[in-house]
C-alpha positions in Angstrom: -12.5 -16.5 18.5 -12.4 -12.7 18.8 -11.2 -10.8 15.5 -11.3 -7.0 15.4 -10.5 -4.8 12.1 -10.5 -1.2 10.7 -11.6 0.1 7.3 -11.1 3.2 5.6 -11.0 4.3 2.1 -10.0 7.6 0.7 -13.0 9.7 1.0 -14.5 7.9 3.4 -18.1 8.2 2.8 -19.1 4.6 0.7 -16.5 2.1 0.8 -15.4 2.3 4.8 -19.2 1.3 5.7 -19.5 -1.3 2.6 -16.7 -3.1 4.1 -17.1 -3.0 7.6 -20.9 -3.9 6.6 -19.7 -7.1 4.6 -16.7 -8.0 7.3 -19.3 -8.0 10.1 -21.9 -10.0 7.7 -19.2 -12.6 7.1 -18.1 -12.9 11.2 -21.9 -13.7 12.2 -22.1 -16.2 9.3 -19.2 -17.9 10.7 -19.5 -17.4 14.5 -16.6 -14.9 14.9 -16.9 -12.4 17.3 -15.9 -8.9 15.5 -15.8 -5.5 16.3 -14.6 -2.8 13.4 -13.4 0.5 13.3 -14.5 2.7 10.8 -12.0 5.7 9.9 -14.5 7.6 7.5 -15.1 11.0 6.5 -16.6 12.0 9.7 -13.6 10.6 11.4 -13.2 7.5 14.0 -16.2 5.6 14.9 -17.0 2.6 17.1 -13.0 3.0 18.0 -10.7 -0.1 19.1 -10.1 0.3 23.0 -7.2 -1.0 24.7 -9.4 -4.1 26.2 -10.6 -5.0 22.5 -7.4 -5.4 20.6 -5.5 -7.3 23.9 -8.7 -10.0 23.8 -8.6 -10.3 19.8 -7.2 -13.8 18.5 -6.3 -11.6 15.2 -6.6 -8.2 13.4 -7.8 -7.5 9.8 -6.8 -4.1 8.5 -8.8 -3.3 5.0 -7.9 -0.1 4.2 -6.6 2.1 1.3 -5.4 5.0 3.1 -2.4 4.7 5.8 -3.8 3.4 9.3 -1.3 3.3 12.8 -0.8 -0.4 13.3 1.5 0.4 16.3 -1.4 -0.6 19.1 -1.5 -4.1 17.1 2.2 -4.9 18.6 2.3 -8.5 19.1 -0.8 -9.6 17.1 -1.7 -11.7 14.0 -2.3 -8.9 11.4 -3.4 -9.2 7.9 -2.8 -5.9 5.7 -5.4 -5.7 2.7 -7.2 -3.1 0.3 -10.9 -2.0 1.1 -11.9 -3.8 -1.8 -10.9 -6.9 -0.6 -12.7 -6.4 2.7 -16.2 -6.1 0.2 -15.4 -8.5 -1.7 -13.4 -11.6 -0.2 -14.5 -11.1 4.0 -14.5 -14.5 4.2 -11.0 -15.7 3.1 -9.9 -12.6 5.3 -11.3 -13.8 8.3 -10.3 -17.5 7.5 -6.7 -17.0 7.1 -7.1 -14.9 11.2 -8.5 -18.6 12.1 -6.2 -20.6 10.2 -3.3 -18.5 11.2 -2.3 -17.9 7.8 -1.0 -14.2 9.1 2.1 -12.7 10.0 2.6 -11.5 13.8 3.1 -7.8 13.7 5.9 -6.2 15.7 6.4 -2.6 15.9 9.6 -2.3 16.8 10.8 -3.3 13.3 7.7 -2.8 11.1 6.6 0.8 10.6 3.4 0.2 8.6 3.2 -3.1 6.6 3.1 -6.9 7.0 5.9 -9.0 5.8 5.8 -10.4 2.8 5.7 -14.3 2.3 7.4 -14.1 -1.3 8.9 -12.1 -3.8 5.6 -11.6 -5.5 3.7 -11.1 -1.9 7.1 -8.3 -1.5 5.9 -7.0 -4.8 2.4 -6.5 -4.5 2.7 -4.8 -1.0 5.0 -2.1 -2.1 2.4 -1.2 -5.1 0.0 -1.5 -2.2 1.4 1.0 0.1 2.4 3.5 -2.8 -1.8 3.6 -3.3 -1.9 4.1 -0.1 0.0 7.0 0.6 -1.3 8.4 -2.8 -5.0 7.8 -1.9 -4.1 9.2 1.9 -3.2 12.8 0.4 -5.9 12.5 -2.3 -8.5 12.1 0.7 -7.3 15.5 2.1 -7.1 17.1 -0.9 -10.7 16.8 -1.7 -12.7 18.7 0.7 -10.3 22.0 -0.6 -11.7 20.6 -4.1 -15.5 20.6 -3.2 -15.2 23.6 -1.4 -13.5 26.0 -3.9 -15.5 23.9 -6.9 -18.6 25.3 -5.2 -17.5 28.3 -3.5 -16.6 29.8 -7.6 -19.8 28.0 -9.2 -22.5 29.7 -6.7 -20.2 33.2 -7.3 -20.4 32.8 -11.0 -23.8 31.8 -11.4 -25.4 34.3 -9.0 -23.1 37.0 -9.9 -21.8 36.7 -13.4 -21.8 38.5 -16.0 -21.5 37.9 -20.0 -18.7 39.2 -21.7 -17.6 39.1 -25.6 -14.2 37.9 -24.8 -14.0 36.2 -21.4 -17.2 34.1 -20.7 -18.8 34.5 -17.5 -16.6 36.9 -15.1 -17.8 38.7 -12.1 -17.5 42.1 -11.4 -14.7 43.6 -8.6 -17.5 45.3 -7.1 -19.8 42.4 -6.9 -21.0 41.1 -4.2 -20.2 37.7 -5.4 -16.7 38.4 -5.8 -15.2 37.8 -2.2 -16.9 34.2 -2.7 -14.7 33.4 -5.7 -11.3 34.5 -4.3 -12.3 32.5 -1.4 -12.9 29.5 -3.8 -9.9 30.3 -5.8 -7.9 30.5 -2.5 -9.3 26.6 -1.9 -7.9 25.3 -5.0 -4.4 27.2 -4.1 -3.7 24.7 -1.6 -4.8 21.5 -3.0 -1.1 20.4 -4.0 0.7 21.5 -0.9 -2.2 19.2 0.9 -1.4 16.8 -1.3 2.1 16.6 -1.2 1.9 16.8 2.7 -0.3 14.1 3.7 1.3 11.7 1.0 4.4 12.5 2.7 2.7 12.2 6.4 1.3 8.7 5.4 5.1 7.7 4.4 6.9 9.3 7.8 4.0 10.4 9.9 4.2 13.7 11.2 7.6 14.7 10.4 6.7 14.2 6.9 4.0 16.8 7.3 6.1 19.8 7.1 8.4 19.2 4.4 5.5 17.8 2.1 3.9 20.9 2.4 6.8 23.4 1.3 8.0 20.7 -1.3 4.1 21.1 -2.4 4.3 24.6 -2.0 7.3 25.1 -4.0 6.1 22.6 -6.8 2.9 24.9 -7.0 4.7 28.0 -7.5 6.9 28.0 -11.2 9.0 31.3 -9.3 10.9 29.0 -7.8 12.5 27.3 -10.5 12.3 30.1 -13.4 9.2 28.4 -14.9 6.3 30.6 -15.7 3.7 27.9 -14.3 4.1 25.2 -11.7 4.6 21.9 -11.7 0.9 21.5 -10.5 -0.1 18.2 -9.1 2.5 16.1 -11.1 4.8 18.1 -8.8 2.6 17.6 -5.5 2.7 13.7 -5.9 6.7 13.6 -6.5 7.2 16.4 -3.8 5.0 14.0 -1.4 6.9 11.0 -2.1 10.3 12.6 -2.0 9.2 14.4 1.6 7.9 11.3 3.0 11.1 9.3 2.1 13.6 11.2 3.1 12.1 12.3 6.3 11.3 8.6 7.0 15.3 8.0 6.3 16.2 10.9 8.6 13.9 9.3 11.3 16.1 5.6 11.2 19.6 8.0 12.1 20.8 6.9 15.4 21.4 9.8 17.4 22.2 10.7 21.3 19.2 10.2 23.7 19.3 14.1 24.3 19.0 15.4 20.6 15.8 12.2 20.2 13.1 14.9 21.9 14.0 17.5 19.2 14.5 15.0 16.1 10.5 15.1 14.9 9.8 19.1 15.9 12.7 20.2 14.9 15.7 18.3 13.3 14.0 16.1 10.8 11.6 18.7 9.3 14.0 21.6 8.7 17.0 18.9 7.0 13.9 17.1 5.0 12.0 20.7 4.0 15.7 22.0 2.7 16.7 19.2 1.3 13.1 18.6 -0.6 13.4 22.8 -1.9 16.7 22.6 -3.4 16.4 19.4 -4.7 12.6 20.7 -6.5 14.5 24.2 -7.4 17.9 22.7 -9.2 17.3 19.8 -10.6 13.3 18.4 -11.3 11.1 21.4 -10.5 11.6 23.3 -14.2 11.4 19.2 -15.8 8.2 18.0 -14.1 7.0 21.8 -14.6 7.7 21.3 -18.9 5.9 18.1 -18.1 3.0 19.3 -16.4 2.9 22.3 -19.0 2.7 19.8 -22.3 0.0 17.5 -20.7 -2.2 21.1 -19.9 -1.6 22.4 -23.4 -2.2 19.1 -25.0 -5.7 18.5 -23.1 -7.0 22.1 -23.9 -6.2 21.4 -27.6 -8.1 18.4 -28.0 -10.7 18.8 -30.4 -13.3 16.3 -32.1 -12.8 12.9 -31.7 -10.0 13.2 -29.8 -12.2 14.4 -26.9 -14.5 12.0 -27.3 -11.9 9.3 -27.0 -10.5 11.1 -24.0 -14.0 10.8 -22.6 -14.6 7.5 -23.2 -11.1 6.3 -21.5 -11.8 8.7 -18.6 -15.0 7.2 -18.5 -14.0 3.4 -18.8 -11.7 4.1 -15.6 -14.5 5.6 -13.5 -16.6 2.9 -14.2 -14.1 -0.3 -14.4 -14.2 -1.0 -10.5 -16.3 1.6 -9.0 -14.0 3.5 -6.2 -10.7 1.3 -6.8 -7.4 2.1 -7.8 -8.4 2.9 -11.4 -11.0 4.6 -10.6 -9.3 6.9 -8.3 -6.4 7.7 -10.8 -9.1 8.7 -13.0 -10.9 11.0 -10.1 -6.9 12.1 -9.5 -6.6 13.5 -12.7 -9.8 15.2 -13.2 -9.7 17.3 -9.6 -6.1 17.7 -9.5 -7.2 19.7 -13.5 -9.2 22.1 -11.9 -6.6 24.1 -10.1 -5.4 24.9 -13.4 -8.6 26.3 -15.7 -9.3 22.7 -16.9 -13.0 22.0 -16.3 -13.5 19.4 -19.2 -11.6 16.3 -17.2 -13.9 16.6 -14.1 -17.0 17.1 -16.5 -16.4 13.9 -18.2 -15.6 12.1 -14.4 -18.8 14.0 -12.8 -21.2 12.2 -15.8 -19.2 9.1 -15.3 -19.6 8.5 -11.9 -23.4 8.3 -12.3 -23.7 5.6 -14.6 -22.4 2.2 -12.8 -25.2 2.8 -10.1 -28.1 4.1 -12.4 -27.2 0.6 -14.6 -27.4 -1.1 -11.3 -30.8 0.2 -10.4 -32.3 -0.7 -13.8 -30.8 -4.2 -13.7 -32.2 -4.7 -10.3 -35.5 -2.4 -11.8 -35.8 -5.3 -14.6 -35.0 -8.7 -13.0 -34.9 -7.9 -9.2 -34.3 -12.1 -8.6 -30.8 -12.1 -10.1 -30.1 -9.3 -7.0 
């Protein structure tokens, strides 16, 4: 038996290799022949070809980002997180071999398996809303790490002490094109956002209208509010992008007007439709919204920071690059943008401590590992 499967996760650096690593591991042990595609950080490598995926007796997808099942057309497909590829290979590749998965047909499923059950029904929909949430949170991160550093080298090489506003650098410094380049970054993490969560919902003729929704929930002009709707905005603008751009895209229209549907139609109805919708009714809402949970954090004082800290720091921690921990990562990035360093502090210390107790443990009693 042939099996062939794809990871990815949303940064693509640790969990895309730990599963492939662990899916592979489990095929030897059983005598399945498997080749996976890893869609990491550096892109695709060790891709499917044509040849591989016509030969395969099944396909395993673990994955928490949005991945094209379209070349699978015809084949047994099972539809699961990357943690389940670490954890549970085994069962995966078992249920290929005891054709416990569905058959996947394109022509009438876009990006997801059908459900067995209500429950099954349930648990896929929460599923693929991670998805397309982790999907634009992978894209928005490089604009993170790049600002983030871009405006800490500029401050710290070029700063200067003042009585009333910290560290600021001079307009004549020569640090100072390096933090309006970083700053420039962070001014397009929520349209990124907002696009690629709308791009993993309707592929590319969600791109577009995520982007100006994002755009627009970015900028508090637009809907008489004096700040945006910041990355509250970005995730609502995605969703509401991606959904109604996938609706447009299930019209029936004339075989003549089909070439210019996903350049042209579809992207200008979905981006208008997305703007007013952000500008009269939910942008000033989510904005209020957004504006209470800013005001709110920067007022914490005393113990309630250090409770703050200890939740953030519960959901790093809790299962090491899964959902919770990602909503936590969310949160503390998506806070930058906006003059709130604290949140990403408390995640940046966090993140270090599940390995550094794993390397003492193993440090203490390497048998148990």
């Amino acid at each position: 038996m042939k099996i062939v499967a794809v990871t990815s996760c949303p940064n693509g650096i640790a969990h895309t290799y730990m599963a492939q690593e662990k899916l592979e591991q489990a095929a030897h042990e059983l005598g399945i022949d498997m080749k996976v595609e890893t869609q990491g950080g550096v892109g695709v490598e060790n891709q499917l070809s044509a040849k591989d995926i016509a030969e395969a007796d099944g396909v395993i997808i673990a994955a928490d980002r949005q991945v094209d099942l379209s070349r699978f057309n015809g084949k047994m497909l099972i539809n699961e997180t990357v943690r389940a590829g670490i954890h549970h290979p085994k069962d995966l590749i078992q249920r290929i071999q005891q054709k416990k998965a569905t058959v996947y047909h394109s022509d009438t499923q876009s990006d997801e398996t059908i459900p067995s059950n209500e429950d099954d029904k349930q648990h896929k929909g929460m599923q693929h809303v991670y998805q397309h949430l982790m999907n634009g949170v992978s894209f928005m991160v490089p604009f993170i790490v790049v600002g983030g550093l871009l405006i800490a080298i500029a401050l710290s090489l070029g700063g200067e002490k003042t009585a009333t506003q910290g560290i600021v650098i001079p307009d004549d410094s020569f640090w100072k094109p390096f933090e309006k380049i970083g700053a420039l970054a962070f001014s397009f993490m929520v349209p990124i956002l907002a696009g690629y969560i709308a791009m993993s919902i309707a592929d590319k003729p969600g791109l577009v209208p995520g982007m100006i929704g994002g755009a627009i929930a970015a900028d508090g002009s637009f809907y008489g509010s004096d700040a945006g709707a910041g990355f509250l905005g970005g995730i609502v603008a995605g969703f509401l992008a991606g959904y109604i751009a996938k609706w447009i895209k299930q019209v029936k229209v004339p075989k003549a007007m089909a070439p210019i549907m996903p350049i042209i139609i579809i992207p200008i109805i979905s981006s208008v439709i997305v703007g007013l919708i952000f500008i009269y009714v939910i942008g000033a809402p989510i904005a209020g919204i957004f504006a209470g949970l800013t005001a709110w954090l920067k007022g914490m004082q005393g113990a309630n920071i250090v409770i703050l800290a200890m939740i953030i720091g519960a959901m790093i921690a809790f299962d090491m690059g899964g959902p919770v921990n990602k909503v936590a990562f969310l949160f503390g990035s998506a806070l930058i943008a906006e003059g709130n360093y604290s949140v990403m502090g408390m995640v940046a210390v966090a993140v270090c401590t599940p390995p550094i107790g794993l390397g003492i443990a193993t440090f203490m009693n390497r048998r148990k590992f």
